[in-house]
N, C-alpha and C positions, 0 to 999 in steps of 0.2 A: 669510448668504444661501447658501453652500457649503453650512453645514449642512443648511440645508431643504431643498436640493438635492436632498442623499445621500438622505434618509428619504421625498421623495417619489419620488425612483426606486426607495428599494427597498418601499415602500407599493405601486407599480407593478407587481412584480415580486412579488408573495408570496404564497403560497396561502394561500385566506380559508379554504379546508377545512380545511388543513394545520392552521391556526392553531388552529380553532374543536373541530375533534376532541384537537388539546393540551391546549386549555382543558379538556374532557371530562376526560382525565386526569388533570391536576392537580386540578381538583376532586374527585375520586375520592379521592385519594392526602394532599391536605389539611382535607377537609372545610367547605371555603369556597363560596361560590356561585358561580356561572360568570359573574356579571354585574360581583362585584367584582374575578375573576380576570380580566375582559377591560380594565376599565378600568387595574389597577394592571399587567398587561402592556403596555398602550399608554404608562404614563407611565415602567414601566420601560424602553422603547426611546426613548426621547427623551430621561430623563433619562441611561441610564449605555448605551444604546447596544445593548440587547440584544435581541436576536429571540425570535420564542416558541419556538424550542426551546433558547433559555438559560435562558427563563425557568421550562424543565420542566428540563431535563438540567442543569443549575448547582444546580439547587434557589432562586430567588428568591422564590417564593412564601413561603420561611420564614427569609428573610434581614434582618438590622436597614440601614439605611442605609447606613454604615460597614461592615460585608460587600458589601454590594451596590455600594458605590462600589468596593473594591479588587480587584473581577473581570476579568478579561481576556474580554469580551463579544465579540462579533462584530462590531461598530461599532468597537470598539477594534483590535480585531483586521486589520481593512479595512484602519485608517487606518497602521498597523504595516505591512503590505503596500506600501500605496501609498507611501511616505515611504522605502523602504528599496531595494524592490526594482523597478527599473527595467522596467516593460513587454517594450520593446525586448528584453533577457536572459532572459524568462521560458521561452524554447524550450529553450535549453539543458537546462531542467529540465521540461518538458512532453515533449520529444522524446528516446524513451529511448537512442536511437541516438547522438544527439549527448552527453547527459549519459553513457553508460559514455566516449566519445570523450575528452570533457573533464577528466574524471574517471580517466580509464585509470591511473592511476599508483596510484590506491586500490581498483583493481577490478581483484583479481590471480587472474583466472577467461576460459574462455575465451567469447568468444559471435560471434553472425555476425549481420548485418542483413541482410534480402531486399530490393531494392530493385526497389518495384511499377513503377517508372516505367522497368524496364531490361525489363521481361519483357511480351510478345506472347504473346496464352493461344489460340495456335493448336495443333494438332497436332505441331507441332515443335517444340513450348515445351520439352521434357526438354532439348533440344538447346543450351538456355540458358546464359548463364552463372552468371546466380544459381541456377537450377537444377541447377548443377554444385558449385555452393557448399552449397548445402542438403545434397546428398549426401554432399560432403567431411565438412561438420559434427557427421553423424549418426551417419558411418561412426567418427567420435572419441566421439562423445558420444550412444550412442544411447538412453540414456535423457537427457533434455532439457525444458525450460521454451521455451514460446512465448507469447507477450505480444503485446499490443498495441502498437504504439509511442507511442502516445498516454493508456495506459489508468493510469487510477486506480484506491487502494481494491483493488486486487488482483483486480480484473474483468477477466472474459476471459482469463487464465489457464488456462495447458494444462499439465498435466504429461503428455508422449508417451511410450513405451515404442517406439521402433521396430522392436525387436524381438517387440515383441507387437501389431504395427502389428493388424491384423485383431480383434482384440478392442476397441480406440481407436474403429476405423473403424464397428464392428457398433454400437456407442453411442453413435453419430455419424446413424446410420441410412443409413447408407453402405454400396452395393454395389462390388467391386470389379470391372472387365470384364479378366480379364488377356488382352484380344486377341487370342484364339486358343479355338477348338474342339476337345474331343475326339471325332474319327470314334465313329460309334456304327455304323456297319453294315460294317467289317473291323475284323481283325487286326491288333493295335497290339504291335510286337516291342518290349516298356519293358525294352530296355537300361540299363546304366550312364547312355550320353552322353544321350538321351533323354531320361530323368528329370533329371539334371543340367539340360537347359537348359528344359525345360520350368518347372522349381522359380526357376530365374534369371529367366524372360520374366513369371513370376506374382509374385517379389519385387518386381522392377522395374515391375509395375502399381500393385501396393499403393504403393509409394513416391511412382508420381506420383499417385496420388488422397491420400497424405498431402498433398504438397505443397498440389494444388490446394486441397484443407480449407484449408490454410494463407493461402492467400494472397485466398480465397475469403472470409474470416473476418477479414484484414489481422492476424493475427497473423505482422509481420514481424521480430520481433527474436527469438533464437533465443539461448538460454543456457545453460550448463553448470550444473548444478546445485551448488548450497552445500552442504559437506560440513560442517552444526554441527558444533561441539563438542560432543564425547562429555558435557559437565557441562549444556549446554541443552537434549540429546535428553533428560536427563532431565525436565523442566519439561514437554516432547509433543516425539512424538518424530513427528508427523505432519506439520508442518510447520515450516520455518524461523523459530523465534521471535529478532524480530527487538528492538532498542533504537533509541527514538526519542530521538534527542539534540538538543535544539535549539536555535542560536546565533545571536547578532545581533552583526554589528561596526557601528559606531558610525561619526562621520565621523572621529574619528583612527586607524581601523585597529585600533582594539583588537574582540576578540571575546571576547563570553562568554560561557560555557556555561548556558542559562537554566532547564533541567531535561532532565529522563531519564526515559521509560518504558518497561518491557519490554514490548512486544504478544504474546500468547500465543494460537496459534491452539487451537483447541475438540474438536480432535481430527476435525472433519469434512471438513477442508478443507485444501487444501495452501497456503492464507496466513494471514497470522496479526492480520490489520489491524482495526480495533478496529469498522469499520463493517461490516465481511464477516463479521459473526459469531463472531470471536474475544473477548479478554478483555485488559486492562491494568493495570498498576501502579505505581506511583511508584519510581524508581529515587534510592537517594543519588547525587549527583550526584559526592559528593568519596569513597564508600567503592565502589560500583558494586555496594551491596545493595537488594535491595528490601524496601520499610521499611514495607509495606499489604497487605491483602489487595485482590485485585484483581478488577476488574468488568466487566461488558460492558455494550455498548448501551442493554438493557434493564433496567439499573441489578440485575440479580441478583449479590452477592458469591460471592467464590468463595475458602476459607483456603487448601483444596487443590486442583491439577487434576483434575478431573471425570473424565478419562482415566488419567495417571499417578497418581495419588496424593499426588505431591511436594507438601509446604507450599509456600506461595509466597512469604508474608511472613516476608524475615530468607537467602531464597537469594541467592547471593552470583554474581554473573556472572563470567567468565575473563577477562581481559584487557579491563577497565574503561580503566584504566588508555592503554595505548594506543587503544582506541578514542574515547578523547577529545582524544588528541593528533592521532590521523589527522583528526577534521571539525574540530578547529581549525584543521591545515592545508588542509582543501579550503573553509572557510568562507574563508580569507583570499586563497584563489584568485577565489572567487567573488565578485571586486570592486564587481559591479553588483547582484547581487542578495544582499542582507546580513541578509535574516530568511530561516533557512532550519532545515526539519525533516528532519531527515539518516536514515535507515531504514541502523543500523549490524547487520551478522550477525555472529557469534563462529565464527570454524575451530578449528581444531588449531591452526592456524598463526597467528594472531589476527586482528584485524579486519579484514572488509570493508563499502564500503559497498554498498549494496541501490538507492535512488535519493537523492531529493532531492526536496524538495516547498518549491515557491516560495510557495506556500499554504498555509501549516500548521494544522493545525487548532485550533480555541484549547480545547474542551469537556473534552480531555482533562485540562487541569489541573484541574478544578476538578467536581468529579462529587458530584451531590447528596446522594447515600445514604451520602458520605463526608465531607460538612460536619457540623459542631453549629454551638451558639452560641459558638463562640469560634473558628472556623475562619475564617482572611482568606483571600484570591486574590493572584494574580501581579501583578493591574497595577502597583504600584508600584514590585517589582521591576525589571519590563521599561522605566517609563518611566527609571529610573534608570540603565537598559542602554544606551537611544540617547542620552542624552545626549552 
């Protein structure tokens, strides 16, 4: 009865378009008819639990039985969630304020949170105190990351230049009013002091129309940027390419490391997450190489970066090694919620983590254009994990 439950709320909840322009593609991509790829998509979600974009992104459409029962599906994937990680804790890792809080001990970088609920957006809001914090922030870290405190997928992301604030704000479509007139009919003696404060009353505008973008946009979590490793600037050197390592403790407390992938931003964009247009691949788990060529979204392979040049399969990460000792120990902190997808960055200094995701995505293991006929899935794996 449970079951019927889950599949009629999510029958409820699905786009008939979403679905039916999928179908489109896969028939395209298999040369099968769209009326037999609807029905053996409906029976593929009932019987192993999978949605129609498993059934394109997985590759099901050209899968034997036994592939198709050993996939880590979306239905699988739910019930992995639900069974592990407690509701109640999922803010922790929703809220990015609190997860660096919690986490602070493996997050050895600075950052600041603006808190909407302490600031009045009158005329004397600079007068603020988080508006005194913002300042403080900027004036250490003026080039800086602003996020959403709630945001996924690497959306909504700012990289700021403060010191190039007016260039930010001009492709913002942002005027700045620095509060003040130059006389046009006298004599203006531009002394030293003059110019001096005149140059101070016009930074101090820009500043507070940053802020406001800021908080106007709820980008309130404000962070000091990751300094890669000089060996992952090589792989793009555009954005922080980050490792997705992810573990599950069990109910005696044991965790396992369940796999590893590098996400590789595309060179366009200053994140590197596998939905925002970047690219992924398989990381060993026990050597902390990558052991595939790696893909994006729209299933295009890639040997080498499009940008760098560097091969991608057989590169060798830095400090593998502790980066899986650190989300062992922050998985065993995280008591309540024990399926969890760690977003680990590489310093000089070695690992940090980036966040936590209480929802991890399951697509990434098992990617169509890198099945044959003798490639199995994770699920067995994983059921073998909570045990």
């Amino acid at each position: 009865m449970a079951r019927l439950s889950y599949y009629l709320k999510r029958i409820k909840n699905m786009s008939f378009k979403g679905m039916f322009d999928r179908i489109k593609l896969v028939s395209k991509k298999c040369k099968k008819s769209k009326i037999a790829i609807f029905f053996d998509m409906i029976w593929c979600g009932f019987r192993y639990g999978a949605g129609y974009m498993d059934y394109d992104v997985i590759g099901f459409y050209k899968l034997n039985h036994e592939q198709r029962d050993s996939m880590l599906t979306r239905g699988r994937n739910d019930k992995i969630v639900k069974s592990l990680n407690n509701k109640n804790y999922w803010h922790l890792f929703n809220n990015k304020n609190e997860f660096n809080s919690f986490f602070s001990e493996f997050i050895p970088r600075d950052w600041a949170y603006i808190n909407p609920n302490n600031i009045k957006m009158d005329k004397e809001f600079y007068k603020n105190e988080e508006f005194i914090k913002f300042k403080s922030f900027i004036a250490k870290h003026p080039i800086f990351f602003a996020k959403p405190n709630d945001g996924q997928c690497g959306k909504g992301i700012q990289k700021i230049d403060a010191i190039a604030v007016d260039s930010f704000l001009e492709k913002q479509g942002i005027k700045v009013d620095p509060g003040y007139k130059i006389p046009t009919d006298e004599k203006i003696n531009y002394t030293v002091e003059v110019l001096k404060n005149e140059a101070n009353t016009y930074y101090n505008a820009r500043i507070r129309t940053l802020f406001k973008f800021l908080i106007d946009n709820k980008l309130y979590l404000l962070e000091e940027p990751i300094r890669q490793h000089a060996i992952m600037n090589l792989l793009n050197p555009s954005s922080v390419n980050t490792c997705r390592i992810v573990s599950v403790m069990n109910s005696k407390k044991e965790v396992t490391l369940m796999a590893s992938f590098i996400r590789i931003g595309n060179g366009s964009a200053v994140v590197d997450n596998f939905n925002s247009g970047g690219m992924t691949a398989k990381v060993d788990i026990e050597t902390g190489k990558i052991i595939e060529d790696a893909v994006n979204k729209e299933g295009k392979m890639f040997s080498k970066h499009p940008l760098s040049g560097t091969p991608i399969n057989g590169f060798e990460i830095p400090y593998f090694k502790e980066a899986k000792e650190m989300v062992i120990k922050a998985a065993k902190k995280s008591k309540n919620v024990r399926y969890v997808g760690w977003d680990v960055a590489i310093t000089e200094k070695g690992p940090t983590l980036v966040e936590g995701n209480q929802y991890p995505g399951h697509d990434i293991y098992q990617v169509a254009e890198k099945l044959d006929e003798n490639s199995m899935g994770v699920w067995p794996q994983f059921k073998k994990a909570i045990e």
